[in-house]
Structure formats: structure tokens, C-alpha cells
N, C-alpha and C positions, 0 to 999 in steps of 0.2 A: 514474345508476348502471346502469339497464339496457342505457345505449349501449357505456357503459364494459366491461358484460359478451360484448355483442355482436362489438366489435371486439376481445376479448380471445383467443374461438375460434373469430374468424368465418372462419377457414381450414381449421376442420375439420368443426365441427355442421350437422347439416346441417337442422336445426330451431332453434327460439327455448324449445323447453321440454327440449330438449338441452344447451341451454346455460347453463340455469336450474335442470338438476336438480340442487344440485350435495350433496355429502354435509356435514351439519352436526357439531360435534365431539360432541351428544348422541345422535347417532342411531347410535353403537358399539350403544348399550341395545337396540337392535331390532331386532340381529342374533341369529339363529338361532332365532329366536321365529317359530315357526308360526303361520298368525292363520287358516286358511282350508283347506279342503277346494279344490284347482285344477280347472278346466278339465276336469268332469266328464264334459262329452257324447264326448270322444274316447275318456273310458277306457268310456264304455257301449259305444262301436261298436266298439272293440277288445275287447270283450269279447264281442261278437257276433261277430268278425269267427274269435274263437278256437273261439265253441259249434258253427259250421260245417264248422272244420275238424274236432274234436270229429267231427263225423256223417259228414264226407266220410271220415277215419278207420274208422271202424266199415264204411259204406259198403264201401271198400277191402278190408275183412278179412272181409267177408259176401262179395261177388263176384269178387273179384280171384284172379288163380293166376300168379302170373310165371311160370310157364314155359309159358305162352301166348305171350311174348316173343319165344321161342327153338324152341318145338315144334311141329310141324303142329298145325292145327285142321282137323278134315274140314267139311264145307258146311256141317253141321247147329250147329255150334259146339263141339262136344266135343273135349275136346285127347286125341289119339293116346295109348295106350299108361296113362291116368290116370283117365279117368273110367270109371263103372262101366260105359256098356255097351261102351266101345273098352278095356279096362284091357290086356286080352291081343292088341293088335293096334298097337305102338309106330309103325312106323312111315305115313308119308303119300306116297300114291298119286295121281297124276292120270289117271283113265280116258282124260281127252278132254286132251292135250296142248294142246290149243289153247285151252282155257277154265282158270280158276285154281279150280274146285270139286276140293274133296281128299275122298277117302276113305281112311281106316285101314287097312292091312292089316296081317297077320305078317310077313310077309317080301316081298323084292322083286320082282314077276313078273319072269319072265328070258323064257318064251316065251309062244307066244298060245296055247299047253293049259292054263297056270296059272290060267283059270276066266276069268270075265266077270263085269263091272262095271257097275253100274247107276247112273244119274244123274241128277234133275226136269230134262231138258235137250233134252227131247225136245219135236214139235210140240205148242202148245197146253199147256208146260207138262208135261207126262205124261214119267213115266219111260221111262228109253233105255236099252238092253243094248248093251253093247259089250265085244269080246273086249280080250283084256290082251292088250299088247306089250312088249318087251325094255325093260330097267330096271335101275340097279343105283345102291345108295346112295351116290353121289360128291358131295352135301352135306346136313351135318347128319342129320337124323332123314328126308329125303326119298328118295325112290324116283324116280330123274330117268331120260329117255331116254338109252340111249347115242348118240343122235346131238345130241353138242354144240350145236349153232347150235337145234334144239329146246330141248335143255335152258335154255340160255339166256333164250330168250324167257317160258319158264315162270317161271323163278327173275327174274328181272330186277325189280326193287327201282320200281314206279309210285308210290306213293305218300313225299311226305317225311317225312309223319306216321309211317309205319310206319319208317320207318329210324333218324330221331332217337329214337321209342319203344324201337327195340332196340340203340340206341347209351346210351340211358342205361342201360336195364334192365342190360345187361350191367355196366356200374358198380355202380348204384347196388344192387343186388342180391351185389355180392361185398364184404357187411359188414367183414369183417377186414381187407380190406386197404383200404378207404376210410379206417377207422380208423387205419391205420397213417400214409395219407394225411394227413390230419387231426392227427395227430402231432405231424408233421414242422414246419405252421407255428407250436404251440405248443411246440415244444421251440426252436428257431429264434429266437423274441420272447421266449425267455426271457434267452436268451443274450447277445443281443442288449442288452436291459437293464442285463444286469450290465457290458458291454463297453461302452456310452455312461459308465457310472457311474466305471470306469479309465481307458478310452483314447477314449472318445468318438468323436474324427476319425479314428484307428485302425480301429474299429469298423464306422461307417459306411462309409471306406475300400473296406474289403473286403466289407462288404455288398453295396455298388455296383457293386464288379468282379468278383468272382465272379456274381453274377445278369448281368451283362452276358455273360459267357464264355459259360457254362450257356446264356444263350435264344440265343447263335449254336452252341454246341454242338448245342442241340436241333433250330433249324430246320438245322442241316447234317444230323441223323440225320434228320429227316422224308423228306427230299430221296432219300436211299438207299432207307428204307421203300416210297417213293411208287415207285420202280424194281422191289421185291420184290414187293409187294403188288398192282400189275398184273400181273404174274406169275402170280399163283394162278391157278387157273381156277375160273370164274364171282363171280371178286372184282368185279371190273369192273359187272356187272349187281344182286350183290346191296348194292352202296356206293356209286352212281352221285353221289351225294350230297358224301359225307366225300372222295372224290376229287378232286370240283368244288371243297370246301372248302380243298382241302389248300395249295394253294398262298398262299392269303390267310393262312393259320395260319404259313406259314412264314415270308412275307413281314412279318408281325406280330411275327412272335419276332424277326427281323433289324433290324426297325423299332425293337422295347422294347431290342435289343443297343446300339444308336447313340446311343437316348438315356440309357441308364444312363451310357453311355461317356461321353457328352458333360457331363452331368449332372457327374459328378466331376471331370472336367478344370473344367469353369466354377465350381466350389463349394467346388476346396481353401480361399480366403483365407476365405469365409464358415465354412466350418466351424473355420479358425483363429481364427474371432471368438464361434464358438457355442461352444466350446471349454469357456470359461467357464461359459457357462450351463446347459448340458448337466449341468457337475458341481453347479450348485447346484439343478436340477429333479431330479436324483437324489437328493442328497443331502437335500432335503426329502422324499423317497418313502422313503429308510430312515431316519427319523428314526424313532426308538424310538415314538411317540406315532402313526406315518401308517405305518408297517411292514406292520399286519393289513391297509392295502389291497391289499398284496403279494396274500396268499393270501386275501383278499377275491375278486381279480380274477381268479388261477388257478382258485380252484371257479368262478368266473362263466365262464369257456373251457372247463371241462370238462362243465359243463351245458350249454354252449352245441352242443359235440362228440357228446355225448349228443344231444339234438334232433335235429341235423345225419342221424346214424345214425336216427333212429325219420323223418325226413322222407323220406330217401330210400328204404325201405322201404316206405310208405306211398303212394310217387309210385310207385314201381316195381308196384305192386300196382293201385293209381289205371288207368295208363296199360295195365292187363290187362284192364280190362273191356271186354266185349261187349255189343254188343246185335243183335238180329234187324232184319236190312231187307230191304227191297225192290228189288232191283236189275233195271233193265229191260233183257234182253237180245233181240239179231236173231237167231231160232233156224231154220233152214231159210227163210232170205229171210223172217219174219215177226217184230214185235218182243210178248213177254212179259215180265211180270212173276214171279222167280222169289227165292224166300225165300232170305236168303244171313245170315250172321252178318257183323258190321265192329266196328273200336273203337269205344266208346258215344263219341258225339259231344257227350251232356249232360257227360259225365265229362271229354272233352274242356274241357271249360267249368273242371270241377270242376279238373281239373288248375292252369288259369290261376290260381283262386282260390287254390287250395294256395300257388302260389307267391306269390302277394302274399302270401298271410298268413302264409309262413313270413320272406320281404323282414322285414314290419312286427313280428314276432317278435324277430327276432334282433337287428334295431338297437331292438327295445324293452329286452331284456338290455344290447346295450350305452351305452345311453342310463342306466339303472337304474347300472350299474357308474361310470358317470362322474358322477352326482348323488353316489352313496359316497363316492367320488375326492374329488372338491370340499368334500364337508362335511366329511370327516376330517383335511382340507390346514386348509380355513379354522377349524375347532378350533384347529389347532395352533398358528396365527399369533396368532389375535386371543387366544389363552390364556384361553377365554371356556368357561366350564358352561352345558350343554345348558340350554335352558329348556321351561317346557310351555306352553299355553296362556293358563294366568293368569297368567307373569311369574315363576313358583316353579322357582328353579332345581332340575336331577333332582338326584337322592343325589351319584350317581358322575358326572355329568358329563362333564370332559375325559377322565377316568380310563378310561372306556367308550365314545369317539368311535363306534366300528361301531353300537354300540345304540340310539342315538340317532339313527342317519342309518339304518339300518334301518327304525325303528320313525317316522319323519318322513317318509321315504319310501313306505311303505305304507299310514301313515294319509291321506297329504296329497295327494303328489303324483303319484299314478303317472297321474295325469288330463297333467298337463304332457307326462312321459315318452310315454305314448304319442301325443300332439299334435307331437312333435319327432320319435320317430321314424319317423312315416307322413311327413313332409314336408322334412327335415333333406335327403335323400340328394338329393330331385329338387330341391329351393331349390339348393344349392350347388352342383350339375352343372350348372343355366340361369346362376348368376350368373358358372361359372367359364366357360363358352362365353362370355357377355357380355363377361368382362376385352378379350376379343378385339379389341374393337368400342369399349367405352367407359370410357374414363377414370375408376380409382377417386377419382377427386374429387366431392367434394358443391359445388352450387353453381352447377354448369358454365353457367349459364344469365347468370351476372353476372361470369362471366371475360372480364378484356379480350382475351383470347386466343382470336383469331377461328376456329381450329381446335374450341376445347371450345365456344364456342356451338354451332356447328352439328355438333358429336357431339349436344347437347343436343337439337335438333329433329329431329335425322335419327331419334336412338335414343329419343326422347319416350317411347315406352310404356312402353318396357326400363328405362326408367331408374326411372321412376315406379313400377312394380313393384316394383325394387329399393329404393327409399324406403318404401316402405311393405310389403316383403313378405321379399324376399329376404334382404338385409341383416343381417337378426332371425335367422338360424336357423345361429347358430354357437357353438361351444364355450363362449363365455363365460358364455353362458347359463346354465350350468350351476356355477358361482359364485355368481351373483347370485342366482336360485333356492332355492339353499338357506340361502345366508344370508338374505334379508327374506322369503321363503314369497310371492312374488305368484305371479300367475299370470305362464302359460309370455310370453306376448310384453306384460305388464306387465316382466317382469325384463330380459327382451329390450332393452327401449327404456332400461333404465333402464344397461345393464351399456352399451349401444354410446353413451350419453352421455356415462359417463364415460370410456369409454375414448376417446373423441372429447376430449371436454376435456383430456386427459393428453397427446394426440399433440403431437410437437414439444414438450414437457417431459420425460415421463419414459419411458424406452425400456422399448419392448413386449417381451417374452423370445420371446413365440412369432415374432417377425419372422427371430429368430436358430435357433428352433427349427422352424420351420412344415414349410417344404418339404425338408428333410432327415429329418423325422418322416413327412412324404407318402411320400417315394422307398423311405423303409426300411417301411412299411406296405404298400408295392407288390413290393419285395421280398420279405417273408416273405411274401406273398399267389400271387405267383409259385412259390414251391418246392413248393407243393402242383398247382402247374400240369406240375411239373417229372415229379415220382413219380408223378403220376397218368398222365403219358406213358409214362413204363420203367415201372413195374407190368403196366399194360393192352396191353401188344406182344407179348406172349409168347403161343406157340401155347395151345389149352386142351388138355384131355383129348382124346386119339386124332385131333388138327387137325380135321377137318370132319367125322369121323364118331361123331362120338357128342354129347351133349350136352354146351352150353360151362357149367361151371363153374371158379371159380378162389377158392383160399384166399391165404393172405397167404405162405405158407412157399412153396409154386408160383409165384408170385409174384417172387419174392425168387432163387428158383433161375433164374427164367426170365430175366433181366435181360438177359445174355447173349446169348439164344438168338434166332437167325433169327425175326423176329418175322409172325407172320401174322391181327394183328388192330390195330386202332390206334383210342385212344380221341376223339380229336378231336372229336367232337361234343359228350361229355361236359365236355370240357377250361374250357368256359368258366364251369360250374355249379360244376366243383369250384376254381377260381380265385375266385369270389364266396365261397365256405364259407372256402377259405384266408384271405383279406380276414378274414373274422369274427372266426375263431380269432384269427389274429394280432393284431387289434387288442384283443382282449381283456387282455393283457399291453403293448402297444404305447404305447395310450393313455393309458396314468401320464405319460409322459413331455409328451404335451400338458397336460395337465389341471393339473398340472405347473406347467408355464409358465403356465396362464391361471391357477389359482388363484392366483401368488406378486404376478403383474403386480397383478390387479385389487386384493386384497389389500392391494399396495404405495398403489396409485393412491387406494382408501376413506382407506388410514391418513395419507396424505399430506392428503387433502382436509380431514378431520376435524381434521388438525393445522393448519388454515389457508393449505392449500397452499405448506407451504413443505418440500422433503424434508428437510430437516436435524430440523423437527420431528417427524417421522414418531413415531408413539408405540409400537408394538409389533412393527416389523419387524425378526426378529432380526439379529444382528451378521454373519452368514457375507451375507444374503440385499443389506445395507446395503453391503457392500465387495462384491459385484458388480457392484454399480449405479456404485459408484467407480470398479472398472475399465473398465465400458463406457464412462461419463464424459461422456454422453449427448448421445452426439458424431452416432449415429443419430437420434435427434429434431433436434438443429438441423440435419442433412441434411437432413432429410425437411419440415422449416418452409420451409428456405432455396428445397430446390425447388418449392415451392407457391409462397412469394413471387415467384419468377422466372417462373413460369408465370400471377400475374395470378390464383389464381383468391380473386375478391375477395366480400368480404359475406355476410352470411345475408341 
């Protein structure tokens, strides 16, 4: 019997207890029964990982002042024009042109009667007098030589730390209109939704080609800017950076134009075959019963938006701190040590940290959103009341799906949740660089097919990883999860056996939805890449002479206007946030797919593996499966059989 099971999915399992897990027709009874508290130790070190930020937090709003970003700091570390003993003396002064120590003044020296200037710059450290020279403010809040080629060398941008610090600040610091940013890809994935749910191929159509247009629209305006923008004078020295950058951003945008383009030329007949499917992964999401994961999932995008807003605030504030060093300079042919202020380089540290923990944050939201997803699908299929602990179905049951996965969710497992989302993003970017390399077959080591042996040896470690590691950390988990309550990579093992068992009999939905769900998640991810471009172009308040700030309404006028600033360094942090947002809404329509599949695949097994017995899959979900006609599995058998890859 067990050889009989072996050679039954020895083309797909890629274990002997994959092939043996299989689902019994009593064990429906032990779906959605919680038995266990999961995978505690991740939710303790996420919970450390949150009480840090917590302090790094406070930290920031004890020390921090962003417009240290933007404003002179004299030597001593006081910012011009703000603290109390420089409050009345706004602008910044360099005595000695040829060293970067600033001092505060009122106004600009114009000649050398306008007094004299003292500095610790002198032999052995000791302060130095020196008379003031011609000066006038041609950037920002500074007091620069009028002889250009000085000027220059003063202002010129050494450090890249300082430059990405004031490439974000300027972002992340003009709240309203990040927000508006931030908007865009959750009004976008709304839309979006509703248009798979009518016209689906229609839908994604024009998602594909319009974000194609737009990223050559955009690296064509880059190209102009990068003409304007050397132009200013002293752009050149204070962006030396985002200049250097510029051209990879463009060649980037030109790059994601070719393959959106491409993408939809090679995907119309697939999307004429998701077509289908697409309306019955919708059409399960408005069922009257799975509806509330609608605006389940909307407050989960607008908390998330909320965060987004209080993180960048926080970094922006973070990345203001100072501290007091030591810097050893050659003063009169002699080298000293002389006190200087710089960015705190532990907060440097603190910065990194921030940003992991905001990374493991947000895919813990969306991780949380997609356990809701799945238990309120899988209610609705198996038409099963919530149970508790002892087996005692709750009152309201079906009637109440959200409170039950809530309240299952926070008692049980947000230990899993956070295990999946510290490791989910880096697992699936190693195994999708792997696709490159190695064959998704299991096995390859007993293929007569002398190519996949030696992928087998060549790629040994990668592979083995992926059997044991990488493999586990995908959507379906989150199915299987909340229906049996194991832990995170018990459900794991148990959802990629069945779903191994199933291949080449019953056709997967997410194969029909996967990467047209990718494309359109890259999509809405992009359009915040887009606005945050034309937003952040536009001149600020009085071009370089006054302090840069910018609302959302200046913003919005400035669209237009001859642009003399450009966010590009910003552009890649607020494309990650867009990602977020957007999947916050997006991700119905996977979850979608893997709940209907797995769902299908338990009720098929329970029935004795036969689909026609299938016992609770409704009738719209049953004539899709008709129409597909599961014509994609005996494809996908026939090409294993032809490629030999033989045995467990």
C-alpha cells in the first residue's frame, strides 16, 4: 500500500510524510479548533524588537530637531537662529573659508569693517581672530563667499551620509503630502479590485500599460531635470550624490517600462484563462458572509498609513541627532585635536534598527490581515461554527466570522505571524533568485534526465535549503494555519503536502492568478514612486533663500513649475511604503485563490479523493473547476513525465 502511495505522487512530494499526510473524511471535526498557543519565542523578540523602538522613539523627540537637516549648525552644535543662545542670529557664517567650522551671525558680512571672528582653530588649539570678508546669502540660510569656486568648495556635499540624511528629511518631514502620497496606492488597489471583480483582463490591461507609459514618461522627465538641475549654481557640489544616482534611476524606470510592456504582450492568453478565475476569487470576497474582510482590510491600510506617517517623522528626527567629537586637524603645519559636533553615529546604528523594525512591523500587519483573509474564506466554505478550546461550538459562530478570527488570532497566534513576517520577504527573494538556477522539481537527484542531476550537485546546498527552509514560507500557510491551529512551519509542511498531492489532478487558481497579482502589486507600488517624483520637484519657499518647507496644496500647484529640487534618493523608501499600502487591499485577491484551492483540495481528500465527491464546495466555485477542465494539471504531470523526473 505504501509503494502504491509512493508511485501515486512520486512526481511531486518531495518527502515520504508528504505523501502520507493525506486528510481523513473525520478530520473536517478539527478544523478551526484552536489547540495551542504558537511559536512564542518570535512573538517575545518582536516584542522586544517593538519596546526599542518604543525608546528609540522617545529618544528622537528628546534630542532630535529636523531642521538641523536643513539649517546651519555653528561648531559648537547649536542650530542658527533657534536655540537660545544663537535665537537672534539666523543665519551661518564661515570665518575661515577654507575649514567647514560655522558660526551664527545676523546678517551677511559684506566687508572686512563688519567686525571679526573668532574660532578654536588656532596653534595648539587656542582661539584665532580673524577679520570678516565679502559674503552674501546665495544658499539656503548660509553666508557664502562671492567668489564662486570658494564658495563651492565650502558648500560641496563630502559626506553621503549627510546627503541621503537630507534627502530624506526633506520627504519624510513634509507630512501632508507623503500622505497624499500614500493615498494614491490605496485609492489605486481599491479600484483596482473592483475592476478584476467586472472586467478583470480589462483591468489589469490597463494597469500594465499605463504604469509602463508613466515609468518612460518619468525617466524621460528625469533626463530634462538632470539638464535643469546642473544648471543651478552650487547644485552640482551640494547633490554630488543624487546626480551620480540619476542616471541608474532613469535607466531603472526605462528598464520597469520594457518589462510591464513586455509582460502584457506575453500574458494576454493567460489572462484569457484567469479570466475565470479572477471572477470567482472576487466573487468569494463579496460574498455577503467574507464582505467585512473588505473593510477588515481597508482599516488594516489605513493603520498601516498612520504608522508609515508617525515612522517617518520619527527617522526624520532620529537622523537630526548630534553628538560632540573629536576631530584631528593640521593647523599651522601642526596636527590637533579640536571639539566639533557630527551625526550621532550610535543613532546611526539606531536608524538601521528603526528600519528593521519598521520592515518586521508592517509585514506583521500584513501577515495579521491575511490570517483574517483566510479564516473568514475558510468559514464560509466549510459552513462550520467557530469552536473553542473544549470542542463547544461559540454562540454566533458563522454568523460572526471577524470575531472569531480576531479573537483566534490574538489569543493563539500572532507567535506564527510574527515568525513569517521576519522571514517570509528574505525566503522568497533567495528562492525566486534560485528559480534562475534550479529547477522547481523535487527529486532532481533520481531524474533520468542528466541536465537535472547535475542542477542537483552543482546547486546541492540551495536546494536543500529550499527542502527544508525556503519552500515553507508561502501564502498557503495561511489557510492551513488557521484552520488546524499548528504551529507556523507544522501547517507549512502540512499545506505544501497537500498541495503536492493535488498537483497534476486538481488545478491550483493561484497559477492562474499569481503573477498578474505580482505585476498589479508592483503596479500600485510604483504610483507612489510616481507622485512622490512631481510632488518633491517643485521649488520651495523663496528657491534657496529661505528655509525649504512644503505643504501638500504648494505641492500640487507646483507640478508644473521648473523644478529645482528632486527626490530621488527618497524614491526607493517611498516605493516600499507604496508596496504596503497597496497590498493591504491587493492581497484579497491572492488569499483568495489559496483559500478556494486548499479548501477545494481538504474537501476533495476527505471525500476520498474523488472531485465529483467533493462535500461542501459551493456550486459557482465547482463549475469553475469545469471550466478550467484541469487541462493545467495534466499539462503540468505530462511535463514532468517527459522530463523523467522520477521517484521519491
Amino acid at each position: 500500500a505504501r509503494a502504491a502511495v509512493r508511485d501515486q505522487y512520486k512526481f511531486f512530494t518531495a518527502t515520504e510524510e508528504e505523501a502520507f499526510s493525506v486528510f481523513g473524511r473525520a478530520e473536517v471535526k478539527g478544523i478551526n479548533r484552536i489547540r495551542a498557543v504558537t511559536d512564542v519565542h518570535c512573538l517575545i523578540a518582536f516584542l522586544v524588537v517593538v519596546v526599542i523602538m518604543l525608546w528609540l522613539d522617545a529618544q528622537a523627540r528628546l534630542f532630535g530637531n529636523v531642521l538641523r537637516l536643513s539649517e546651519p549648525l555653528d561648531f559648537q552644535g547649536r542650530l542658527c537662529g533657534y536655540d537660545k543662545e544663537v535665537e537672534d542670529l539666523p543665519l551661518g557664517y564661515y570665518p575661515n573659508p577654507y575649514s567647514d567650522m560655522v558660526i551664527c551671525v545676523k546678517a551677511c558680512p559684506k566687508t572686512s569693517n563688519d567686525g571679526n571672528f573668532t574660532l578654536p582653530d588656532g596653534p595648539m588649539g587656542k582661539d584665532y581672530v580673524r577679520p570678516a570678508y565679502p559674503t552674501d546669502k546665495v544658499y539656503g540660510q548660509l553666508c557664502l563667499p562671492i567668489d564662486l569656486h570658494l564658495a563651492k568648495s565650502i558648500v560641496a556635499t563630502k559626506s553621503l551620509q549627510t546627503e541621503v540624511y537630507k534627502a530624506l528629511g526633506l520627504v519624510f518631514t513634509a507630512q501632508s503630502v507623503v500622505l497624499v502620497v500614500l493615498m494614491v496606492p490605496l485609492i489605486t488597489s481599491c479600484i483596482f479590485i473592483i475592476g478584476l471583480l467586472y472586467m478583470p483582463t480589462a483591468a489589469a490591461s490597463l494597469a500594465f500599460s499605463t504604469t509602463a507609459v508613466v515609468l518612460a514618461l518619468v525617466a524621460m522627465i528625469m533626463d530634462l531635470d538632470y539638464d535643469v538641475l546642473k544648471s543651478i549654481p552650487l547644485y552640482h557640489e551640494t547633490h554630488p550624490f543624487m546626480l551620480v544616482a540619476q542616471p541608474y534611476f532613469r535607466n531603472m524606470c526605462l528598464g520597469g517600462s520594457v518589462i510591464f510592456l513586455g509582460f502584457l504582450l506575453m500574458s494576454i492568453n493567460a489572462m484569457a484563462r484567469a479570466h475565470r478565475v479572477f471572477e470567482e476569487c472576487l466573487a468569494a470576497i463579496i460574498n455577503k458572509n467574507v464582505l467585512i474582510t473588505v473593510f477588515a482590510s481597508l482599516c488594516v491600510s489605513v493603520v498601516r498609513i498612520c504608522f508609515i506617517l508617525h515612522v517617518c517623522e520619527s527617522a526624520a528626527l532620529l537622523m537630526s541627532i548630534i553628538n560632540p567629537v573629536e576631530v584631528r586637524l593640521e593647523v599651522f603645519g601642526e596636527w590637533h585635536h579640536v571639539q566639533r559636533v557630527s551625526w550621532s553615529p550610535l543613532f546611526l546604528k539606531g536608524i538601521l534598527f528603526y528600519a528593521f523594525g519598521t520592515f518586521w512591523i508592517l509585514e506583521f500587519m500584513g501577515f495579521c490581515n491575511k490570517y483574517v483573509t483566510s479564516q473568514i474564506l475558510c468559514h464560509t466554505y466549510f459552513s462550520l461554527k467557530a469552536k473553542n478550546t473544549r470542542g463547544e461550538e461559540i454562540r454566533h459562530g458563522q454568523q460572526n466570522p471577524l470575531w472569531y478570527a480576531l479573537s483566534s488570532l490574538f489569543r493563539y497566534h500572532l507567535g506564527s505571524v510574527a515568525f513569517a513576517a521576519l522571514l517570509a520577504a528574505p525566503c522568497r527573494l533567495i528562492r525566486f533568485l534560485m528559480g534562475f538556477f534550479v529547477p522547481d522539481r523535487p527529486n532532481l537527484q533520481n531524474s533520468l534526465n542528466q541536465q537535472y542531476r547535475i542542477a542537483y550537485y552543482l546547486f546541492y546546498p540551495l536546494i536543500q535549503l529550499d527542502l527544508h527552509v525556503l519552500r515553507f514560507f508561502k501564502d498557503s500557510v495561511w489557510v492551513m494555519l488557521p484552520l488546524k491551529g499548528y504551529k507556523y512551519m507544522d501547517a507549512a509542511r502540512r499545506v505544501e503536502g497537500l498541495l503536492n498531492r493535488c498537483r497534476g489532478k486538481i488545478p491550483n487558481l493561484t497559477k492562474f492568478t499569481s503573477r498578474i497579482d505580482s505585476f498589479l502589486k508592483l503596479s500600485v507600488g510604483l504610483s507612489a514612486v510616481f507622485w512622490t517624483f512631481f510632488l518633491f520637484r517643485e521649488p520651495r519657499h523663496g528657491r534657496y533663500h529661505e528655509v525649504q518647507h512644503l505643504d501638500a496644496k504648494e505641492a500640487a500647484k507646483g507640478l508644473f513649475v521648473t523644478p529645482e529640487h528632486s527626490p530621488l534618493l527618497a524614491v526607493p523608501a517611498m516605493f516600499a511604503f507604496g508596496l504596503w499600502v497597496g497590498n493591504g487591499m491587493l492581497h484579497l485577491v491572492g488569499m483568495a485563490s489559496e483559500s478556494l484551492t486548499i479548501c477545494y483540495c481538504i474537501d476533495v481528500e476527505m471525500a476520498g479523493g474523488t472531485e465529483t465527491d467533493a462535500l461542501y464546495v459551493p456550486a459557482s466555485l465547482k463549475d469553475c473547476y469545469k471550466d478550467l477542465g484541469g487541462g493545467e494539471s495534466e499539462r503540468e504531470l505530462s511535463e514532468l513525465i517527459a522530463n523523467d523526473a522520477t521517484g521519491i
